[in-house]
ZASE-560532 format. One record per residue (C-alpha): x, y, z. Coordinates in steps of 0.001 Angstrom, whole numbers, plus 500000, padded with zeros to 6 digits. Layout:
<nuros>
XYZ
...
</nuros>
This chain:
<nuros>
496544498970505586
495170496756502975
491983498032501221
489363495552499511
490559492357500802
489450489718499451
489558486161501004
486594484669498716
489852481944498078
491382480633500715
493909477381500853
494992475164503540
498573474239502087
501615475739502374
505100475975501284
507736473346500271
511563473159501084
514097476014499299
516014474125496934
519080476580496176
522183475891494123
525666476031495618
525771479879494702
522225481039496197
519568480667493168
516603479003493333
516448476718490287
512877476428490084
509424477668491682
508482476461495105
506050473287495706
503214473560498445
502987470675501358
500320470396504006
500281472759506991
500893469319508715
504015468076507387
506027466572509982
508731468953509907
506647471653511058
505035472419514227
502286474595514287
500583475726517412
496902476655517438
497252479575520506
499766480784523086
499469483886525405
502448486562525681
502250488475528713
502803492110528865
503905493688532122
500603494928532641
498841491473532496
497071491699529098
497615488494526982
498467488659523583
497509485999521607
499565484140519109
500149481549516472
503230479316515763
504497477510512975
507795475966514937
510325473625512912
509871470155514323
513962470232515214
513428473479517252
512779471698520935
515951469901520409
518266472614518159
517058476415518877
517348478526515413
515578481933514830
512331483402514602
510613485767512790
507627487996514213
504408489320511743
502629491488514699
499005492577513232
495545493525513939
494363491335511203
492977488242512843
495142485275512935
492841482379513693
490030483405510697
490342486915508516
494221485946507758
494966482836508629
495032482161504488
498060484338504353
499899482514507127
498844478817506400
501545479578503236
504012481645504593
504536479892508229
505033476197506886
507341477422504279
509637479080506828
509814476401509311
510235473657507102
513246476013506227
515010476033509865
512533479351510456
510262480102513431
507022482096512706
504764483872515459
501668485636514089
500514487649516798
497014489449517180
497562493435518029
496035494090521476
492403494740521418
492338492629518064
491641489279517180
492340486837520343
493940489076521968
492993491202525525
492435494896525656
491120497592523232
492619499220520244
491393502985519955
493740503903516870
496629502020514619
499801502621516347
499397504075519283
502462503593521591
501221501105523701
501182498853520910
504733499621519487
505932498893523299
503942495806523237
505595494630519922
509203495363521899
508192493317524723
506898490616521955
510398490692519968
512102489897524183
509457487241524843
510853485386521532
514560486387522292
514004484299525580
511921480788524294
513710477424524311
513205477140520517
514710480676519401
518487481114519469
517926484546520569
517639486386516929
514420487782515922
513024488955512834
509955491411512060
508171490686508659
504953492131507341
502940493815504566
501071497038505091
500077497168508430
502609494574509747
505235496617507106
504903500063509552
505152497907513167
508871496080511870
509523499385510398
508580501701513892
510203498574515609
513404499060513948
513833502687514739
513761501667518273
516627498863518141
516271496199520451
519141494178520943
517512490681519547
516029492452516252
518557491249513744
516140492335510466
513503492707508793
511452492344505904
509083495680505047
506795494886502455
504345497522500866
504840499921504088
506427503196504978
508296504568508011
506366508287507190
502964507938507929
501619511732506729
503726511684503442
503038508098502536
499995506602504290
496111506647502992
495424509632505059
497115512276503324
499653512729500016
501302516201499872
499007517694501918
495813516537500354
493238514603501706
492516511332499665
489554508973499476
491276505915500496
491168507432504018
487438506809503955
487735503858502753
489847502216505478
488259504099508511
485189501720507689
487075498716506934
489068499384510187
485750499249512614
484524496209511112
488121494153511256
489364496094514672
486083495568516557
485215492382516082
484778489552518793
487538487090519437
486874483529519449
485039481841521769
486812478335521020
490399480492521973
489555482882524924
486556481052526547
482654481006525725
481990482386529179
484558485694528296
484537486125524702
481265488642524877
483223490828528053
486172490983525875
483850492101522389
481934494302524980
485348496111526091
486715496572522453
483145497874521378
483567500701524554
486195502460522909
484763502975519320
484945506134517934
484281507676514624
487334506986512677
486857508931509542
486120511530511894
489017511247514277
491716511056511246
489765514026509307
490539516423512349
494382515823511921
494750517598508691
498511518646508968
501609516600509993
501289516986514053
502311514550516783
499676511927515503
501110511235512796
504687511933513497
504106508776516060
504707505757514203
507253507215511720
510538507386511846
512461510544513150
515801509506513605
517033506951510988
520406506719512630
518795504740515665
517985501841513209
520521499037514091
519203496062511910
518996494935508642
516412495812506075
514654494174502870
512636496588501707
509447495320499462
507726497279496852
505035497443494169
504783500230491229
501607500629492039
501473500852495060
501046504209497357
504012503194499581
506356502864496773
508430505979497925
509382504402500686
512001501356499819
514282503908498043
513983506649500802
515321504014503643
518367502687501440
518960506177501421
518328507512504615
519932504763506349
522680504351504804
524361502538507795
522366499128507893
522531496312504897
519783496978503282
518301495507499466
515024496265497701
513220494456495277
510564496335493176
508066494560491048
505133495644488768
502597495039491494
499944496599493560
499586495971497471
500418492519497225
503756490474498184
505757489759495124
504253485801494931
503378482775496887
502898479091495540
499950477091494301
499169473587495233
500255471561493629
497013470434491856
495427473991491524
494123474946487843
492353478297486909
492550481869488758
495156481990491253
494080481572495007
493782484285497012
497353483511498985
498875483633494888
500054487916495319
502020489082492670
499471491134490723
500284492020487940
502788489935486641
505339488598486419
505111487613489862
508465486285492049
508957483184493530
509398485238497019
509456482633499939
512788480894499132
514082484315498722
512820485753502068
514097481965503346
517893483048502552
517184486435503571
516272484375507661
518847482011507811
521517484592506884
520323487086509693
519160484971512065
521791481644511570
524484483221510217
524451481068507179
526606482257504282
524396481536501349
525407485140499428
522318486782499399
524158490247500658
526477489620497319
523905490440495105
522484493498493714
521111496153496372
518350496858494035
515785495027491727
513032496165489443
510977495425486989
511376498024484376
508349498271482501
507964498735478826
504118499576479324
501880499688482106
500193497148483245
497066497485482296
497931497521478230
498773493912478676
496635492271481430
496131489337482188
498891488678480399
502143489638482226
503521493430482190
505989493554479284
509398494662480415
512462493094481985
514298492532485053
516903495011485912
519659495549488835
522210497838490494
524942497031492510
524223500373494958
521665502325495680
521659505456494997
523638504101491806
526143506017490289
524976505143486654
521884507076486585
522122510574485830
519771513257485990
518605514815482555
516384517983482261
513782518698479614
511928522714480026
508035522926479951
508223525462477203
505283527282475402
505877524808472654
506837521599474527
509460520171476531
512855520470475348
515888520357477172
516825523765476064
514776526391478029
512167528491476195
510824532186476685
509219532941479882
505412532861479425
502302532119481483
499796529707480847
496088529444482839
494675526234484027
491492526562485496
490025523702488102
488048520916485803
486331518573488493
486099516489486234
489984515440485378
490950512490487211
488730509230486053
491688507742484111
493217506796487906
490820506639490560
492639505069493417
496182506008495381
495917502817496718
495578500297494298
494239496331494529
494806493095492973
491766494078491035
492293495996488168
489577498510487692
491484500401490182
494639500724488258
495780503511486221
494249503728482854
495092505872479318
495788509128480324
494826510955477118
491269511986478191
492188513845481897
495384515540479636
493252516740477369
491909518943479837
495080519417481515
497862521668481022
500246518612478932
503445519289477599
504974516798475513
508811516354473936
509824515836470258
509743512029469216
512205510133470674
515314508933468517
516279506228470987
514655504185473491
514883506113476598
515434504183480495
514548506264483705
515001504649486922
514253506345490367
512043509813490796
511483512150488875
511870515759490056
508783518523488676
509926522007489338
507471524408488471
506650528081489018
503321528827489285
500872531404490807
496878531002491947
494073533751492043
493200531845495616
494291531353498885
494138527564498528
494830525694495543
496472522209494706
499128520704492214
499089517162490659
501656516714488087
501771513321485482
504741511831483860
503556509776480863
504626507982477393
502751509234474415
502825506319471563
502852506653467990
499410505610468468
498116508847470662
497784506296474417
499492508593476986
501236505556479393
501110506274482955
504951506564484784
504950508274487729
502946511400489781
503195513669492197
500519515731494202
500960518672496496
498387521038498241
499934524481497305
499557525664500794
502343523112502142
505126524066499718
507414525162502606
506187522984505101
503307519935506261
503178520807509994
502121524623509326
500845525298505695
500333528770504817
497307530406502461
498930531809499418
499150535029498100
496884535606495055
499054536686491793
502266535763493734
504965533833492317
505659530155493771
508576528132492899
507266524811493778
509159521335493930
507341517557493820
509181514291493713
506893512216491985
507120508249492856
510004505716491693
509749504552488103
511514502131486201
510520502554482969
511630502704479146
509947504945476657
510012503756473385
511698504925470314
509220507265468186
507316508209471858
506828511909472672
507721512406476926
504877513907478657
504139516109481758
500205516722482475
499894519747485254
496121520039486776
494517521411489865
492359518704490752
492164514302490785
488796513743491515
487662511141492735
490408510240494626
491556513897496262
488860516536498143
488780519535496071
489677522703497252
487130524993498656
486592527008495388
487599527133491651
490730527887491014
492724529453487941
496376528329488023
498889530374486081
502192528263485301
505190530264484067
506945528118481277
510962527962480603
511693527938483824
510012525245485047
510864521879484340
511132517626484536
514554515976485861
514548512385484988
516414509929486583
518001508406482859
519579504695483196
522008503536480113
519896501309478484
521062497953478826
519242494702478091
517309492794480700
518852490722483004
518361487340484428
517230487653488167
518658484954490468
515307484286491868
512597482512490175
509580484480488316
506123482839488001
505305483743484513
501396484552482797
499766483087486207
496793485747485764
496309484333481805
493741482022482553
490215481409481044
487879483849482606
490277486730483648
488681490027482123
491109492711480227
491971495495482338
490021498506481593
492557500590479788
490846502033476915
487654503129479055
488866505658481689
485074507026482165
483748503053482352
481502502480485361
481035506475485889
477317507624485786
476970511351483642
473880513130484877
472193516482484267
473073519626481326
476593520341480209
478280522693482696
476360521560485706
476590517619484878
476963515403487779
479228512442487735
478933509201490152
481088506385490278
479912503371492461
481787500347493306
481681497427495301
478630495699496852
476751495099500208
475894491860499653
478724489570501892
480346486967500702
482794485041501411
483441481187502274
484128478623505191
487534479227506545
489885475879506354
491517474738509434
488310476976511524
484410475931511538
483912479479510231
481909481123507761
483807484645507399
482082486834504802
482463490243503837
481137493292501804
482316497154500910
480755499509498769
481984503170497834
479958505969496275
481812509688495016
480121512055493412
480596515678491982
479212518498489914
481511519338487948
480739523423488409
480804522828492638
484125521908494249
481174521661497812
479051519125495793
481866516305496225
480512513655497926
482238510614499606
480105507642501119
482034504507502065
480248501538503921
481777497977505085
480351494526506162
482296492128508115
480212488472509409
481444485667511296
479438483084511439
479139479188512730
476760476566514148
476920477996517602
478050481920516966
477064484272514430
477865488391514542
478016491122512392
479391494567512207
478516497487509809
480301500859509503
479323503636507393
480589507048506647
479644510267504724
481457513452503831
480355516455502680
481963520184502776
481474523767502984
484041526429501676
484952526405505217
484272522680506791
484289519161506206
480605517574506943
481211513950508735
478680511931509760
479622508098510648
477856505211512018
478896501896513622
476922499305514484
476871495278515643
475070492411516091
475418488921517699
472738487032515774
469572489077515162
470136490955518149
471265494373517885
474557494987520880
475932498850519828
474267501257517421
476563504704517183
476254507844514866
478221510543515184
478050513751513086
480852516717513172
481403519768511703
485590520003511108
487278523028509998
488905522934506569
492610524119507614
493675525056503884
492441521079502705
</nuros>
């Protein structure tokens, strides 16, 4: 998924040609050309049959040499809209590839976009079959050689990924960008067990994108309403729907990957620090170790690593630009090597390079923003690399140390309140939503924290939290934080990790625990690539809730951790100096005039503090219902849009948490306007979850579907 998009910016030019040296590296970034150059072809519409006579609509951006010399083709199969909500995205990409020898065929989902049919739920296996019989109806054109390629972020990320778990013969490779092939541990649903706000969050963005109308001017003004009419029959209450699956059953284990030794094709996996999907581009390389695979990992949120500018653009990066933070990569002649390789068999060396890149960060994002994240570039030759080591420090009594200390307990009870220092799993290019200082939310957390540091100190990969604890109730939750603590008292985010207690032995059937029993619990907190400075103290920061982003559990809990034997492996790197990549890095892009700070220093900022101490009540409201948006280049459309999210808590009532998330989406023109409006509330008991949802839409002024649904879901140890 992709949460607050924003296409306020959108750009009608793409991609130049891939300059590359004789060895493979780009020399410098990428210039933009019209969508029209004469070396591409691009395609407005074509309809792919399925067996069952639905049409799938599609776009293509051909190289002008392909009806005379075939060469391959690369499939991005979404529900995202290609001729409006997107088309942004692929008016960059698309040129750049076929200019490059590349074929690209953005295809609408069925039930989405131009496409026929309905779309109930996101992946469902009608549409992975559909995307196989997709992947044969490219295999077999006169302008593909017969080898196919699946790219994609997010959404499009999961269908290459599910796609190459099922091999088909004319899937050469793919490129999985911010995705994961493990929808319950990665996805916005759930993490360890826990149910997290971004859930809400996309259920309302996901009625407004999946059931809109396609476009008259594609599939017909006289069958455009039957089509909207079909897709609007099969709504149902998604927050509702995905609330009811609170374990790992056969909904979610459809879509991910369950066999890793089916995968046949090559893999470049994609991946942003902070992003929620991170875990996954390490976890492939190593769970399938029998396809090339490489990785590149960058500072960034849910974003590609970087697309061009035109040529004559000044000021704030479009919306196409990606890459936040920075430093952003130069990713499209990259991915271009990546194609020809796979799909022409052009030896350009790309496989001779590293297996890995990241950006190892110095400090997080935010301290610097706009400005670039400081760090430097960094490689290995394998993954998992032989030259990192694990190291051990003990949360003692008195610290961490890597010698263990004496056995003792130490309480943490439940503070509603820790968490306002990261409010989102699922970060965006805008960064309010980004971690902030941790200091505040460790305050109140169990924190233990390491002598200074003699030397600098490199970790690269996740870290391991081991840590024996017992709970006076039946249901209680973990979320562990690895930070830097300067010489100045900021406590640096690194890396977390989150598990509901209940699912320490297993997702598909937690169990309640035993109150005063001992637990030995173990979370793998997400990759990090990351140096602590000389004279900073290490950190861990144990608590039992991160509100707002995770439901608390049904009642207070006190949390008794025994210290010596638990403890923090790091994955430690000999610290080398940075390297130079062999790809280009756009440098500072987001250090223009009018760019705002990141909000590091003011983790409550934005949060309303209401009522007496001990019974205070804190709401945090963001977004806004008022669309916006702008004319769509290429398309006589208007295509605005709007979100807003409200959570709120008393801090002394785990059943006053409140989570209201409402989205906009408008399409409008001369001859066609609609709207559609979702909205969703939850509320709990001890024992329930309290849903109530509503959908509605609107051609015009005139009202077509109005929908509320209310349900009262048991809590199954959430």
């Amino acid at each position: 998924m992709t949460t607050r998009r924003s296409v306020l910016a959108l750009v009608g030019w793409a991609v130049p040609s891939w300059a590359v040296t004789a060895r493979g590296m780009e020399q410098h970034p990428s210039s933009l050309v019209a969508v029209d150059d004469p070396q591409v072809k691009t395609i407005e519409n074509v309809w792919i049959p399925m067996a069952d006579g639905t049409r799938l609509a599609a776009r293509l951006f051909l190289p002008a040499s392909a009806e005379t010399t075939p060469g391959g083709a690369v499939l991005e199969y979404l529900p995202y809209r290609k001729r409006d909500g997107y088309r942004y995205r692929d008016d960059v990409a698309g040129p750049f590839l076929a200019k490059s020898g590349i074929a690209l065929v953005r295809v609408d989902i069925r039930g989405t976009g131009d496409s026929d049919g309905s779309m109930v739920d996101e992946y469902l296996s009608m549409e992975q079959a559909d995307a196989l019989a997709v992947i044969d109806w490219i295999a077999h054109q006169p302008w593909c050689n017969g080898n196919v390629g699946m790219r994609g972020i997010s959404y499009g990320a999961f269908t290459a990924l599910q796609a190459a778990a099922k091999a088909p013969v004319a899937l050469k490779a793919i490129v999985s960008t911010c995705g994961t092939e493990q929808r319950y541990l990665d996805d916005i649903h759930y993490k360890g067990g826990c149910l997290i706000n971004d859930q809400l969050v996309w259920a309302m963005e996901w009625q407004v994108i999946m059931r809109a109308p396609p476009d008259p001017v594609i599939v017909g003004a006289d069958h455009w309403r039957a089509m909207w009419q079909q897709r609007l029959a099969v709504s149902v209450p998604m927050t509702i729907l995905w609330n009811e699956h609170q374990t790992l059953d056969a909904k979610w284990r459809d879509g991910s990957i369950q066999d890793y030794a089916t995968i046949r094709c090559a893999i470049y996996n994609i991946a942003g620090m902070l992003d929620p999907y991170l875990p996954s581009a390490t976890r492939m390389m190593e769970r399938a170790p029998q396809v090339p695979q490489k990785a590149l990992i960058g500072p960034w949120t849910h974003k590609w690593p970087g697309y061009p500018q035109p040529a004559s653009h000044r000021g704030t990066p479009t919306a196409a630009a990606n890459g936040t933070p920075g430093p952003g990569v130069d990713w499209l002649p990259i991915e271009t090597r990546w194609w020809r390789h796979w799909l022409l068999g052009e030896a350009n060396g790309i496989m001779d390079q590293p297996k890995i890149w990241a950006f190892r960060e110095d400090q997080p994002a935010g301290v610097s923003y706009p400005r670039d994240t400081i760090g430097s570039w960094v490689s290995e030759p394998d993954w998992p690399s032989r030259e990192i080591k694990a190291r051990v420090w003990h949360l003692n009594v008195d610290g961490l140390a890597e010698r263990a200390g004496t056995e003792t307990l130490l309480a943490h009870q439940t503070d509603l309140t820790i968490g306002f220092a990261n409010r989102w799993a699922a970060t965006s290019g805008d960064p309010q939503t980004w971690w902030r200082n941790q200091a505040t939310d460790d305050a109140r957390c169990l924190h233990f924290d390491s002598s200074p540091l003699e030397e600098s100190l490199d970790i690269m990969g996740e870290p391991i939290f081991s840590v024996r604890l017992r709970s006076d109730k039946p249901v209680a939750k973990l979320c562990v934080r690895l930070t830097e603590v300067t010489q100045d008292g900021h406590s640096n985010f690194i890396s977390y990790a989150l598990l509901n207690l209940t699912h320490r032995d297993s997702d598909e059937a937690p169990t309640a625990l035993v109150p005063g029993r001992n637990y030995d619990v173990r979370l793998k907190g997400h990759f990090a690539c990351y140096r602590f400075s000389r004279g900073s103290r290490i950190r861990v920061a144990l608590s039992e809730t991160w509100w707002p982003v995770v439901w608390p559990s049904p009642e207070p809990v006190t949390l008794q951790v025994t210290t010596g034997v638990s403890t923090v492996e790091l994955p430690v790197r000999p610290s080398k100096e940075g390297e130079t990549p062999p790809f280009e890095v756009f440098r500072d892009r987001y250090a223009v005039p009018g760019t705002q700070p990141a909000p590091y220093l003011h983790p409550l900022e934005g949060v309303l503090i209401s009522g007496d101490p001990g019974s205070r009540t804190f709401s945090l409201t963001e977004g806004s219902l008022e669309p916006k948006g702008d004319r769509i280049d290429g398309v006589p459309t208007l295509y605005k849009e709007a979100y807003r999210l409200r959570r709120s808590i008393r801090e002394d009532d785990p059943n006053s948490a409140e989570w209201e998330a409402e989205a906009i989406n408008l399409f409008e023109r001369s001859d066609w306007s609609v709207k559609l409006r979702a909205r969703s509330v939850c509320k709990s008991t001890p024992t329930h979850f309290l849903c109530s949802e509503t959908f509605e839409a609107w051609e015009g002024k005139r009202p077509i579907v109005s929908r509320t649904w209310d349900r009262k879901i048991d809590r199954k140890l959430v």
